[in-house]
N, C-alpha and C positions, 0 to 999 in steps of 0.2 A: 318107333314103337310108341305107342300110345299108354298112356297112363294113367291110374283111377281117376287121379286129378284132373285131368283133361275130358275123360268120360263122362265126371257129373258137373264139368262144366257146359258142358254141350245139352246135358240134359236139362239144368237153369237157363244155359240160354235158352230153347226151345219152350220151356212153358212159361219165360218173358214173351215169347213171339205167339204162342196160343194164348195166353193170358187176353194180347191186344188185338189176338183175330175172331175168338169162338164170340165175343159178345155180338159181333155181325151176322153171323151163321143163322140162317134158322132151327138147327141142333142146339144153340145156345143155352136153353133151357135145360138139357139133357143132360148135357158134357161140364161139372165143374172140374175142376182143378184139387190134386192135392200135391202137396210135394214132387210128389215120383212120377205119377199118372195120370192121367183124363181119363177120367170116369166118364161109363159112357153108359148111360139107362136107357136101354133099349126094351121093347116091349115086351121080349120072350126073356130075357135077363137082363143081368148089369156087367159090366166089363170093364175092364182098367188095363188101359194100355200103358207100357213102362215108357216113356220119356227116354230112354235111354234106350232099349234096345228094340221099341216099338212092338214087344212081344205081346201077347195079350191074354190074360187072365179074368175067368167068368165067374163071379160068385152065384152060389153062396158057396161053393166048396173048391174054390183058386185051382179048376181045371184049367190046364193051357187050351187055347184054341189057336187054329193054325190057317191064319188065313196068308198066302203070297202071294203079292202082286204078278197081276199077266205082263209078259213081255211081248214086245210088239203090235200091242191091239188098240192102243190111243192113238187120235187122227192126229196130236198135235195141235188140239187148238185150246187146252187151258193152260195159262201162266202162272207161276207162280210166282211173285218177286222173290227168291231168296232161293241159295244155292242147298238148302239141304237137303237130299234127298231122304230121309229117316222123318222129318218132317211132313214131306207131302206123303208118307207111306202113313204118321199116324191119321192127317187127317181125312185121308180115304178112306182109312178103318172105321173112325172115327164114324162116317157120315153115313157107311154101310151099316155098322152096328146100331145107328140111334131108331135107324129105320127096318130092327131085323125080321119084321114079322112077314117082309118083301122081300128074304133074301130068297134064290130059288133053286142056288148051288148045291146038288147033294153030297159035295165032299163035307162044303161047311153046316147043311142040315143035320146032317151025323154026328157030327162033335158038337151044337148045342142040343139033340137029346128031343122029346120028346115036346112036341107045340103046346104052349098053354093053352 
């Protein structure tokens, strides 16, 4: 069993490892860093994904938004070096949200609300 301590270790390690990846990104601009979350400013909001449990929260009034990854529909051909999977979940969020005025999903149209 897992414990607090190891929880918000996992979530320091992780934004040591975005810390040294988002300056590469072309997002870079969009996504800083605080503590807990990557903030993530997207055109139609702003977003902060927890580091820890990868959940994601839309200001201005901290609604959850519910985005899940698809199963089975990647070919397979991106890498990532590093075994975390809660990692490569925030920064697909991540990359989706900086870009969200493209997204075209009507589950997640619905939960950000109305297009600026």
């Amino acid at each position: 069993m897992r414990t607090g301590r190891v929880r918000r270790a996992d979530g320091e390690a992780r934004r040591d490892v975005l810390a040294r990846i988002l300056p590469r990104l072309k997002i870079a601009d969009r996504c800083p860093l605080d503590a807990r979350h990557l903030v993530v400013r997207g055109g139609l909001r702003t977003y902060r994904i927890h580091l820890g449990s990868a959940n994601i929260l839309m200001e201005p009034d901290n609604s959850y938004l519910c985005i899940v990854p698809a199963r089975g529909k990647g070919d397979g051909r991106v890498f990532l070096p590093f075994e975390d999977d809660r990692l490569s979940v925030i920064l697909s969020k991540a990359l989706l949200l900086a870009d969200d005025t493209k997204i075209t999903h009507p589950t997640i149209l619905a939960q950000l609300g109305e297009r600026a």
